[in-house]
N, C-alpha and C positions, 0 to 999 in steps of 0.2 A: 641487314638485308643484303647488302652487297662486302658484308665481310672487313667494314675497312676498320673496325671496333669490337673491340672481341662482345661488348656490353650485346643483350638484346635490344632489337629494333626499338620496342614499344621502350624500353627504357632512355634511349637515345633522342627518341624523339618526344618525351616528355621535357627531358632535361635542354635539348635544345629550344622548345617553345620556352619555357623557363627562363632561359636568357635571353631570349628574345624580348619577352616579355618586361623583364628588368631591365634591357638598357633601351627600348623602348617607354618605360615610363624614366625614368635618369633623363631620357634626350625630352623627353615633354615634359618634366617638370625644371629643365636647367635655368629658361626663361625665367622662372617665379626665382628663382634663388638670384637672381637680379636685379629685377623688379620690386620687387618687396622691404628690402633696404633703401632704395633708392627711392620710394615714395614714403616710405617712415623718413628717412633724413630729412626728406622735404617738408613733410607737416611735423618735425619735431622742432628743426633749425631755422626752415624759412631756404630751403639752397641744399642742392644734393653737391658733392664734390664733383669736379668735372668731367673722373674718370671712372665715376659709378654714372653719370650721365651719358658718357659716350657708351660705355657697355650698354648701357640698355637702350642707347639707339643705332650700336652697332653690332649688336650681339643677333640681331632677327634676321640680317642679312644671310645668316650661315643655318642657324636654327627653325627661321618659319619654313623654309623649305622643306626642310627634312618635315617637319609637323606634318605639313600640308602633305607631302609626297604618302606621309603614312597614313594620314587620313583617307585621301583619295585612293590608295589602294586598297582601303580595307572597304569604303563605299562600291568600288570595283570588284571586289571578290564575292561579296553581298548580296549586287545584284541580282544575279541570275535567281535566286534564293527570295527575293523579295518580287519581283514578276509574278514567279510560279507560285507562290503562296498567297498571293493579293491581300496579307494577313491586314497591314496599315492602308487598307483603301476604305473609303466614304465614295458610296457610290450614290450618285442621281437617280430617282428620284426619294428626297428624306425632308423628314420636316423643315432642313433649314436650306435646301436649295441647293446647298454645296457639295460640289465635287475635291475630293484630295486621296492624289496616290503617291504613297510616298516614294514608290522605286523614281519616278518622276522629277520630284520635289529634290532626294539625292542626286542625280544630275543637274538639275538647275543650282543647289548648293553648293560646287564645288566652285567658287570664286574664287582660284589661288592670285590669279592677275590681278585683279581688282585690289586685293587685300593687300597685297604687296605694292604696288605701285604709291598706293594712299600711304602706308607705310613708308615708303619711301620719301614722298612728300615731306610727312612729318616728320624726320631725322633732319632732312632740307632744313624746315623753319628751326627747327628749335637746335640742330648742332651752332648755325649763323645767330641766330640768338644767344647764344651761351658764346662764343668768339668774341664777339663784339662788345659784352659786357664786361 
């Protein structure tokens, strides 16, 4: 569109969603390729090594972010699209009394604070646990 690729638009902009797409799932599944070692050594051995335990309780400091940052924008891009559509709402009055909309429910579920702090906490206990032993 703007000439800066000889390729056509529509091809450019498939292939860049494309990679978008792939290192977006690479940065959300890097966590598990962490984790997953690190909790087989434990119920195979009894004890993860020290420095499969510090990765995965210092690997989320760099990584939930990013998580959360893509989640909450693509909950933000969403929106507007969930409002106008009212498609996931239970509306009053229905057999069971209850009201849920979910454009709503996605704002009230973007905890990234909350989840991160707790998180935080638990690297506290358990890095001073694993030191001390």
């Amino acid at each position: 569109m703007k000439g800066l690729v000889k390729s056509p638009a529509s091809a450019t902009i498939l292939q860049l969603i494309g990679r978008i797409f792939v290192a977006w799932g690479v940065l959300r599944s890097f966590p598990e390729v962490i984790r997953y070692p690190y909790y087989r050594m434990k119920e195979t051995f009894g004890f993860a090594h020290f420095w499969l335990l510090w990765l995965r309780y210092n690997m989320f400091l760099v990584l939930y972010p990013i998580g959360m940052l893509s989640e909450v924008g693509l909950i933000y891009v969403t929106m507007p699209y969930m409002k106008a559509s009212n498609k996931y709402c239970l509306q009053m009055p229905n057999k069971w009394n209850f009201s849920f909309n979910y454009h709503y429910a996605s704002v009230l579920l973007m905890g990234f604070p909350h989840m991160y702090r707790y998180m935080l906490l638990r690297r506290k206990v358990v890095l001073s646990k694993a030191k001390s032993a």
